[in-house]
VOBA-1610 file (N, C-alpha, C; in pm, whole numbers, padded with zeros to 5 digits, always signed):
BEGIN
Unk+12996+05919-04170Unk+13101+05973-04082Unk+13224+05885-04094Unk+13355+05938-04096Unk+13479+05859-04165Unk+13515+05761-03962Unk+13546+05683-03989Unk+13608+05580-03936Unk+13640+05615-03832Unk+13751+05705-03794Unk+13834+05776-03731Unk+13747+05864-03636Unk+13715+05939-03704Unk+13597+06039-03600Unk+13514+05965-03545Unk+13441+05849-03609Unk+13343+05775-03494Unk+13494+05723-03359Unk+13546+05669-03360Unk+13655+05661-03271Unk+13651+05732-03194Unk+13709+05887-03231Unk+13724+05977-03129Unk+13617+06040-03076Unk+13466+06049-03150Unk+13364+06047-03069Unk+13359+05969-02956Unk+13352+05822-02982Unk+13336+05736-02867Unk+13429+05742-02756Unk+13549+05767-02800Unk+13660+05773-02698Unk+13629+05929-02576Unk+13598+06016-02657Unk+13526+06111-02594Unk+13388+06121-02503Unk+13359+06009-02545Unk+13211+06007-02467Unk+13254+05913-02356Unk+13336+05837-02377Unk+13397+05751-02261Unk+13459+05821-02151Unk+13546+05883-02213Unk+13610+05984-02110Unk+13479+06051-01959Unk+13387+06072-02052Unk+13269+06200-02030Unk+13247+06147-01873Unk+13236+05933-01911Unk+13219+05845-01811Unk+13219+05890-01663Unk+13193+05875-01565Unk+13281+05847-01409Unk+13358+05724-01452Unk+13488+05715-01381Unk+13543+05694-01373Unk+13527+05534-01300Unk+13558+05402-01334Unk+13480+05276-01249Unk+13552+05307-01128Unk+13644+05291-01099Unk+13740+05250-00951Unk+13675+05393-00878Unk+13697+05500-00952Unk+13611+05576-00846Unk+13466+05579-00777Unk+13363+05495-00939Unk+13231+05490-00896Unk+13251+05384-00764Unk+13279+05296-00821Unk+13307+05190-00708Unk+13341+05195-00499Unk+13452+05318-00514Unk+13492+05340-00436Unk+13378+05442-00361Unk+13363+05494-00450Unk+13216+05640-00390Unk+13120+05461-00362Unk+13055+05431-00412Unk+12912+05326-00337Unk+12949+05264-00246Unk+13119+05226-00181Unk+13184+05161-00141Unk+13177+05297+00043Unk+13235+05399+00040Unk+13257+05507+00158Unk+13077+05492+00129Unk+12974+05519+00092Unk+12841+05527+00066Unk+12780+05429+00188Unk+12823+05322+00124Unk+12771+05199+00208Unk+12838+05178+00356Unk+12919+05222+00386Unk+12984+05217+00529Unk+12960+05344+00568Unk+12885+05461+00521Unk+12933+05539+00591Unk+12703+05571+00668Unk+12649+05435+00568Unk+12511+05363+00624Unk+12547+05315+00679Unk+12633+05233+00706Unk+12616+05092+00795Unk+12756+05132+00913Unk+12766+05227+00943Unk+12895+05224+01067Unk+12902+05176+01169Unk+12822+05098+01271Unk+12798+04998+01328Unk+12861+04861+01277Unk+12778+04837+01199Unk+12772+04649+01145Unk+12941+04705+01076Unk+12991+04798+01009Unk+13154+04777+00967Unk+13194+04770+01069Unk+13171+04873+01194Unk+13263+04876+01299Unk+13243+04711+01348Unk+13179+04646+01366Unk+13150+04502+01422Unk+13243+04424+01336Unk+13197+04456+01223Unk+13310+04325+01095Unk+13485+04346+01120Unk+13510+04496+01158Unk+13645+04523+01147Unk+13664+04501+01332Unk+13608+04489+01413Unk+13643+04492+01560Unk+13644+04291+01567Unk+13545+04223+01470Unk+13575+04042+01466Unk+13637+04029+01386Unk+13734+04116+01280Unk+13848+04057+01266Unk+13965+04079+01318Unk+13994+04205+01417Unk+14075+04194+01502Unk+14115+04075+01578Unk+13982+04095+01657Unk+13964+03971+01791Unk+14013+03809+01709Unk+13968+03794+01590Unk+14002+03664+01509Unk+14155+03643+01461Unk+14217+03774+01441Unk+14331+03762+01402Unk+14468+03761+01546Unk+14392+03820+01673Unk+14459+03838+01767Unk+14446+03638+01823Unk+14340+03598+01800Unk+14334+03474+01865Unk+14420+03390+01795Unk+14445+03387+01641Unk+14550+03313+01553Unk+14654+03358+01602Unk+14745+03474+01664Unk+14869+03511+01683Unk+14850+03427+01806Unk+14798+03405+01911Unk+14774+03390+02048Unk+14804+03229+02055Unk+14713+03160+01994Unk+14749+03055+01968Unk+14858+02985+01927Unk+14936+03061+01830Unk+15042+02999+01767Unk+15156+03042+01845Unk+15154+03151+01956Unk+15243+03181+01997Unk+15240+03074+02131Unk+15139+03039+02167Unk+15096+02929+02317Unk+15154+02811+02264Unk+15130+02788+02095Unk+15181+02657+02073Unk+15332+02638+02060Unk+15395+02746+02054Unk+15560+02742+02031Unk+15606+02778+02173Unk+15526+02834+02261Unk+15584+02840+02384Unk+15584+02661+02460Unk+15440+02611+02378Unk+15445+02434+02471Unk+15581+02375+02380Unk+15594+02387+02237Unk+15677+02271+02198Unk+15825+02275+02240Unk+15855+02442+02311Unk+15990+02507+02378Unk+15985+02436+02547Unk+15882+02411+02607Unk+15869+02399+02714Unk+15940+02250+02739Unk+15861+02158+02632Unk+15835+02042+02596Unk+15984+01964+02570Unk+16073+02059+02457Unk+16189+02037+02441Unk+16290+02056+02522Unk+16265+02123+02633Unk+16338+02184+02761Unk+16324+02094+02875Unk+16206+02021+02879Unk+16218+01878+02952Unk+16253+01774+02919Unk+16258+01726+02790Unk+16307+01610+02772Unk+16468+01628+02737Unk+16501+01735+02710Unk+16648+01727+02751Unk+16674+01725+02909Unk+16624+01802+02992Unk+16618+01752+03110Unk+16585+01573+03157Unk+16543+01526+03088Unk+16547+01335+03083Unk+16601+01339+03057Unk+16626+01341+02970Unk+16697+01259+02864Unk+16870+01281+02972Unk+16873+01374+03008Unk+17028+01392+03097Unk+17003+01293+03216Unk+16914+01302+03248Unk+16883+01195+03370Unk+16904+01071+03320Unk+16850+01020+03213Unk+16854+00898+03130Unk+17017+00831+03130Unk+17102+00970+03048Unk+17218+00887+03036Unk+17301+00900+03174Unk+17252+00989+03291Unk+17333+00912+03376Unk+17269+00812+03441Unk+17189+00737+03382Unk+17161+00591+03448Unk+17053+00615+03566Unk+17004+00672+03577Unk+16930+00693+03665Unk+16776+00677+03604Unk+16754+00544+03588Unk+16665+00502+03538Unk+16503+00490+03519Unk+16521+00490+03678Unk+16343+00532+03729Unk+16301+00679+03756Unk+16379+00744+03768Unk+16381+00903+03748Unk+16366+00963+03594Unk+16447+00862+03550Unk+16445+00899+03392Unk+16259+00909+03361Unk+16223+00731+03345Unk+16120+00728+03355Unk+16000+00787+03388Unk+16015+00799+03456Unk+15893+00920+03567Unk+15862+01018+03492Unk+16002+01057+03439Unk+16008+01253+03369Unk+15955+01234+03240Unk+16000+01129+03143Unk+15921+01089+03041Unk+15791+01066+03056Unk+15727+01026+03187Unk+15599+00961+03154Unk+15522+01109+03161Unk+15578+01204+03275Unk+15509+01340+03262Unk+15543+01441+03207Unk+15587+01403+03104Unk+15636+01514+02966Unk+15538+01445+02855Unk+15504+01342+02893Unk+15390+01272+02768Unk+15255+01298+02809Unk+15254+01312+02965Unk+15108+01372+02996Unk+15107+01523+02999Unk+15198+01592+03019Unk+15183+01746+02962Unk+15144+01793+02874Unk+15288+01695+02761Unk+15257+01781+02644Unk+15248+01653+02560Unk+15139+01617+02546Unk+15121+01497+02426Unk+15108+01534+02317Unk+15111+01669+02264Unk+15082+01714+02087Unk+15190+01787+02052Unk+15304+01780+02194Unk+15419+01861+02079Unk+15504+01708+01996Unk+15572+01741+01938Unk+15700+01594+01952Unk+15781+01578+02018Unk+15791+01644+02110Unk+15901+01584+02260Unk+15774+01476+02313Unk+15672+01529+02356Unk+15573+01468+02399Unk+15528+01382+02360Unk+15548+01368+02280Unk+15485+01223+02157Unk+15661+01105+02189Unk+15774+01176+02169Unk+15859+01121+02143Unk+15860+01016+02347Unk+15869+01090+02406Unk+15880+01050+02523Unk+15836+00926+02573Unk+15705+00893+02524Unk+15689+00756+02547Unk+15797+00650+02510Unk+15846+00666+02363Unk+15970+00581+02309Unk+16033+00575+02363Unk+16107+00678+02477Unk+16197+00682+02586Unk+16156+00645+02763Unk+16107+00620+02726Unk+16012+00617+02858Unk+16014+00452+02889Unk+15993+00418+02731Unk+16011+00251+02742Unk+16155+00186+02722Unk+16238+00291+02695Unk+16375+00276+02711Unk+16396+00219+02848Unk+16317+00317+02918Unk+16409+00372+03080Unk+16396+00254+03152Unk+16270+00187+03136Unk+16216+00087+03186Unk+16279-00032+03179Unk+16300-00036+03013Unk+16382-00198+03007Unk+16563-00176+03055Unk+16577-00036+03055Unk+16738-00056+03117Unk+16710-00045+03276Unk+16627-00042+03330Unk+16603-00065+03492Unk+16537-00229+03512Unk+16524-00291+03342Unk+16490-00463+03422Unk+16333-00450+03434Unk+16276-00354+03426Unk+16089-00350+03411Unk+16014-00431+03272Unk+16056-00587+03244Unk+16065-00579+03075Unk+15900-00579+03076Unk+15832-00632+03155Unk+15679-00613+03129Unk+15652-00486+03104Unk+15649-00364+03238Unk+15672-00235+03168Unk+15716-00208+03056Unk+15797-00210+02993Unk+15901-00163+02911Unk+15829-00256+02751Unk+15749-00377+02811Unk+15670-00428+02650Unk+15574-00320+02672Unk+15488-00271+02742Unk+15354-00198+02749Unk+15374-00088+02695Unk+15462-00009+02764Unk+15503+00130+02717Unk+15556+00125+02575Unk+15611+00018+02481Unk+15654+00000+02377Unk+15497-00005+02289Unk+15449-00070+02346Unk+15287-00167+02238Unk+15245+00033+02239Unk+15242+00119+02373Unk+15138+00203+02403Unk+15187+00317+02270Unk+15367+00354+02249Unk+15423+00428+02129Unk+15386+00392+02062Unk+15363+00254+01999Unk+15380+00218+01845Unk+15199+00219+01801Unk+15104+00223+01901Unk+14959+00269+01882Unk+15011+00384+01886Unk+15046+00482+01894Unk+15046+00641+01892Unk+15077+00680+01747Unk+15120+00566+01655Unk+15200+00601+01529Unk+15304+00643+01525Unk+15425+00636+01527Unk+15535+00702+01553Unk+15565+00793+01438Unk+15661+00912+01398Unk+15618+00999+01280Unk+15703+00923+01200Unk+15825+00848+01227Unk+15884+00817+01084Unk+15886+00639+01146Unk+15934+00582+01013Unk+15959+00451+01007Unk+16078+00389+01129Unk+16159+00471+01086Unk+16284+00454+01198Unk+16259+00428+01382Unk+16149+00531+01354Unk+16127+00529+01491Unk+16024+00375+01554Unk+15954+00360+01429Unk+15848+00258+01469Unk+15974+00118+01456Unk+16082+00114+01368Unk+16134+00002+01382Unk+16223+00064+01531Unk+16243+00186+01619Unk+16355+00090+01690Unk+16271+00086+01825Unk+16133+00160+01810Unk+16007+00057+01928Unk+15979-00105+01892Unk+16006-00128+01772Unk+15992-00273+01742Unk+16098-00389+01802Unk+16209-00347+01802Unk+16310-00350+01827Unk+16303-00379+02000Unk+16289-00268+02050Unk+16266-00261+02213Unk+16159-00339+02244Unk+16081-00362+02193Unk+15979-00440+02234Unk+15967-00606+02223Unk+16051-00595+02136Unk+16090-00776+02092Unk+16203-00813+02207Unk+16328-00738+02241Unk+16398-00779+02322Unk+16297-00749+02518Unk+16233-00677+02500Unk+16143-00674+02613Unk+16033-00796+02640Unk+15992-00853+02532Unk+15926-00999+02539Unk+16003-01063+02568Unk+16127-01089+02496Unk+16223-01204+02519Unk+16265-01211+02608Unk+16318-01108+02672Unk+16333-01051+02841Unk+16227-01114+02959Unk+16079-01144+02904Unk+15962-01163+02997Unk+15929-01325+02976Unk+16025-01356+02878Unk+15998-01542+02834Unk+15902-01534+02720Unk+15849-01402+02628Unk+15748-01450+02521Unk+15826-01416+02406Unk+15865-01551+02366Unk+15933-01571+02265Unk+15801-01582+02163Unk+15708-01598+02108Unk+15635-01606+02038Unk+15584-01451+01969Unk+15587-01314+02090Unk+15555-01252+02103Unk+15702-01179+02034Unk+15799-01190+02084Unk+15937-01168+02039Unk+15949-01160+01936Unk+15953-01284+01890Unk+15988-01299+01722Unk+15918-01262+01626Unk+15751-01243+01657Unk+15651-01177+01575Unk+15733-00983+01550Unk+15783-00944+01677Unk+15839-00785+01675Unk+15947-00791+01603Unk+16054-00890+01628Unk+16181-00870+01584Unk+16166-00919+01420Unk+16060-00984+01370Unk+16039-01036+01212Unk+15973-00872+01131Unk+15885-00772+01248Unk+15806-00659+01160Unk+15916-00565+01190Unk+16056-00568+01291Unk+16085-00487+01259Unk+16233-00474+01217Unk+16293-00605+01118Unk+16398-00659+01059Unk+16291-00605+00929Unk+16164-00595+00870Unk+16099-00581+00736Unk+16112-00400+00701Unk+16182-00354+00843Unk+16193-00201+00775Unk+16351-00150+00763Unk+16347-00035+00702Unk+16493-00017+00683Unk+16546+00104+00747Unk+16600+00069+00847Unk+16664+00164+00993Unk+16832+00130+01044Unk+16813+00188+01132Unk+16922+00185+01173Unk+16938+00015+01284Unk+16810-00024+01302Unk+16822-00150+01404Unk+16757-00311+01329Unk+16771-00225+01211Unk+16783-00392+01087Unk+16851-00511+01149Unk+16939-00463+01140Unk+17066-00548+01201Unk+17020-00637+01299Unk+17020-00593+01418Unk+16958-00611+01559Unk+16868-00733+01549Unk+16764-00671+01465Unk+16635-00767+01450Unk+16666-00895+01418Unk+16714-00864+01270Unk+16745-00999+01222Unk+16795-01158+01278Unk+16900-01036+01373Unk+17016-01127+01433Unk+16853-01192+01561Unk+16763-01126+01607Unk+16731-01149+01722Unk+16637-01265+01624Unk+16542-01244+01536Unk+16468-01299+01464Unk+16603-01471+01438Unk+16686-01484+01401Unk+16742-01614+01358Unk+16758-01671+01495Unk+16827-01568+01617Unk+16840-01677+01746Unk+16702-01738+01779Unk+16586-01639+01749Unk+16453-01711+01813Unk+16426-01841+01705Unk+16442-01809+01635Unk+16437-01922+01510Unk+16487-02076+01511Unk+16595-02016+01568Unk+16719-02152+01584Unk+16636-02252+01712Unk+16616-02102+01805Unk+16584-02173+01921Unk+16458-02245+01905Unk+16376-02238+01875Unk+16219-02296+01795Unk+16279-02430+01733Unk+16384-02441+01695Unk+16458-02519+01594Unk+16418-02548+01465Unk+16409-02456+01420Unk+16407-02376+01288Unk+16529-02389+01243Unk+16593-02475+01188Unk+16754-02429+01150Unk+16726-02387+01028Unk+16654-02441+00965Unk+16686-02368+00790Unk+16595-02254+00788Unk+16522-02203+00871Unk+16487-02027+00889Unk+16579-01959+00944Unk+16667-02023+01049Unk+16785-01947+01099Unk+16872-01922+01016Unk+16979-02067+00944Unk+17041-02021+00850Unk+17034-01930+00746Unk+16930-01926+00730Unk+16873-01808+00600Unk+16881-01688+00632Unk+16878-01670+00740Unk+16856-01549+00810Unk+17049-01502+00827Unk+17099-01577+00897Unk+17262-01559+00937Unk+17307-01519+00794Unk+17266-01621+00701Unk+17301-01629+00579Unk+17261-01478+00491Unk+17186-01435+00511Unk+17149-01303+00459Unk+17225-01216+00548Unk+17226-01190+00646Unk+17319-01083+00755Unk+17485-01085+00672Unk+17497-01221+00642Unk+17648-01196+00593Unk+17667-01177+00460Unk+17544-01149+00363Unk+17533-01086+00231Unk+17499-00961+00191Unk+17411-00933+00323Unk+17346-00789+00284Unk+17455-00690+00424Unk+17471-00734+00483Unk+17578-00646+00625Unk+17681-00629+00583Unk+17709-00555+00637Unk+17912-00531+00662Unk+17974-00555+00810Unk+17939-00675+00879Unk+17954-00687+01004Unk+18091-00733+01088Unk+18116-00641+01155Unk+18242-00617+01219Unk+18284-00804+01260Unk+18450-00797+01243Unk+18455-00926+01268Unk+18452-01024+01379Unk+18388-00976+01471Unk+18336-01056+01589Unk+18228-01115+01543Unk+18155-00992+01521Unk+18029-01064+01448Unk+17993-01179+01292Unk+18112-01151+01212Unk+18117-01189+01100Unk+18157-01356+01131Unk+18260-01400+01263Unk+18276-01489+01328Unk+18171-01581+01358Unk+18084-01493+01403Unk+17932-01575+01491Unk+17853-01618+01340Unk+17849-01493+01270Unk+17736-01562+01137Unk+17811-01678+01058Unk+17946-01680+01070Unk+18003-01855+00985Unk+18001-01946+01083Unk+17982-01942+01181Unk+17986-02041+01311Unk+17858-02096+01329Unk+17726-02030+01218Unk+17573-02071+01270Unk+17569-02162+01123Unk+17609-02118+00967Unk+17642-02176+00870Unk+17706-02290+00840Unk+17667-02362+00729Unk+17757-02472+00688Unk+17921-02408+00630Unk+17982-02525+00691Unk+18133-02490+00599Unk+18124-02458+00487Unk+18237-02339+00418Unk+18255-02284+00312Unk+18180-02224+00275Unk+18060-02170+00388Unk+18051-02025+00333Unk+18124-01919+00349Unk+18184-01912+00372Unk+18279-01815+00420Unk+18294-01797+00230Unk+18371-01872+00189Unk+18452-01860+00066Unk+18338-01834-00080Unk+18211-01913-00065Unk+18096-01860-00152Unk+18055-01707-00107Unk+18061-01662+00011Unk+17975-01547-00013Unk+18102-01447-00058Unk+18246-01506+00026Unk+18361-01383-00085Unk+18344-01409-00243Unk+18277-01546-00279Unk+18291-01500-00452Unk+18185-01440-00523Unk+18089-01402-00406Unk+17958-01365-00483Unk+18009-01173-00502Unk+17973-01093-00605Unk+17982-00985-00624Unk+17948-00884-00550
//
């Protein structure tokens, strides 16, 4: 038999076939239309499963709206100075909602409120209690580091101080600065001068510090730095 004709035999006998997607679909209405119960059960638990995922996610955007709607409510209390009020509202926006990030964030503020009302013991605790919580970015853990070093120093633990203000001069934020400067006064004061100097001495190589300040870092230095660090590049 030539080549060709076996071809179109076979192609013909294929045809003759059922069809797969249809066989499929026929054993498919076959089998549910045995089992209409146990489908109706599979298709009534994935309702109920898919209604509980909408339910949920909609409870969770209603807390992190709730959440953000109070701590702007502090946070307004905060900047008009009203300090122990501030406080208060932070501490129960962190027991509300502790899994949104207002709620998480609030403690950080909370230990704000404290050390600008003079609570510095408070205001170390509530600092130690954020920075166990993990804070989500670096920034944030240096400017609890930050608050918490001037909140020791505030309570007389300079030991305790300078350990915060050294971990959190080692990150790179917005309260670098801060640290450093707090890290060389504790230094000096220890009488540490050649950890202090090093320290002043770096602030006026790596900073751009306004000239009040630029004043204080040649005033902790030996003469003529001023004129070595203008020739360094």
């Amino acid at each position: 038999m030539p080549e060709h004709a076996r071809r179109i035999k076979i192609r013909r006998k294929a045809l003759r076939q059922p069809d797969e997607f249809h066989t499929l679909t026929s054993q498919a209405m076959a089998w549910l239309d045995a089992h209409r119960e146990l489908a109706a059960g599979i298709a009534l638990a994935a309702l109920v499963a898919a209604a509980a995922v909408v339910a949920v996610s909609q409870y969770r955007a209603s807390q992190v709206g709730r959440a953000a709607e109070s701590f702007r409510a502090a946070q307004a209390t905060f900047e008009a100075r009203h300090f122990a009020d501030a406080a208060a509202a932070f501490e129960v926006l962190g027991e509300t909602y502790p899994r949104t990030p207002s709620g998480r964030l609030a403690g950080l503020y909370r230990a704000h409120a404290l050390a600008h009302q003079g609570d510095t013991a408070g205001a170390a605790t509530a600092y130690s209690e954020y920075l166990t919580s993990r804070p989500a970015a670096d920034y944030l853990r240096q400017e609890a580091l930050d608050g918490l070093a001037h909140a020791r120093e505030g309570s007389g633990d300079a030991t305790g101080a300078l350990e915060a203000y050294t971990q959190a001069a080692a990150l790179e934020g917005p309260y670098r600065q801060d640290a450093l400067l707090g890290e060389a006064r504790l230094q000096e004061a220890a009488g540490n001068v050649d950890a202090a100097r090093g320290l002043y001495a770096r602030l006026l190589k790596e900073s751009q510090p306004d000239p009040d300040l630029r004043t204080l870092l040649l005033s902790k230095l030996p003469p003529g730095t001023e004129a070595t660090s203008s020739a360094r590049p």
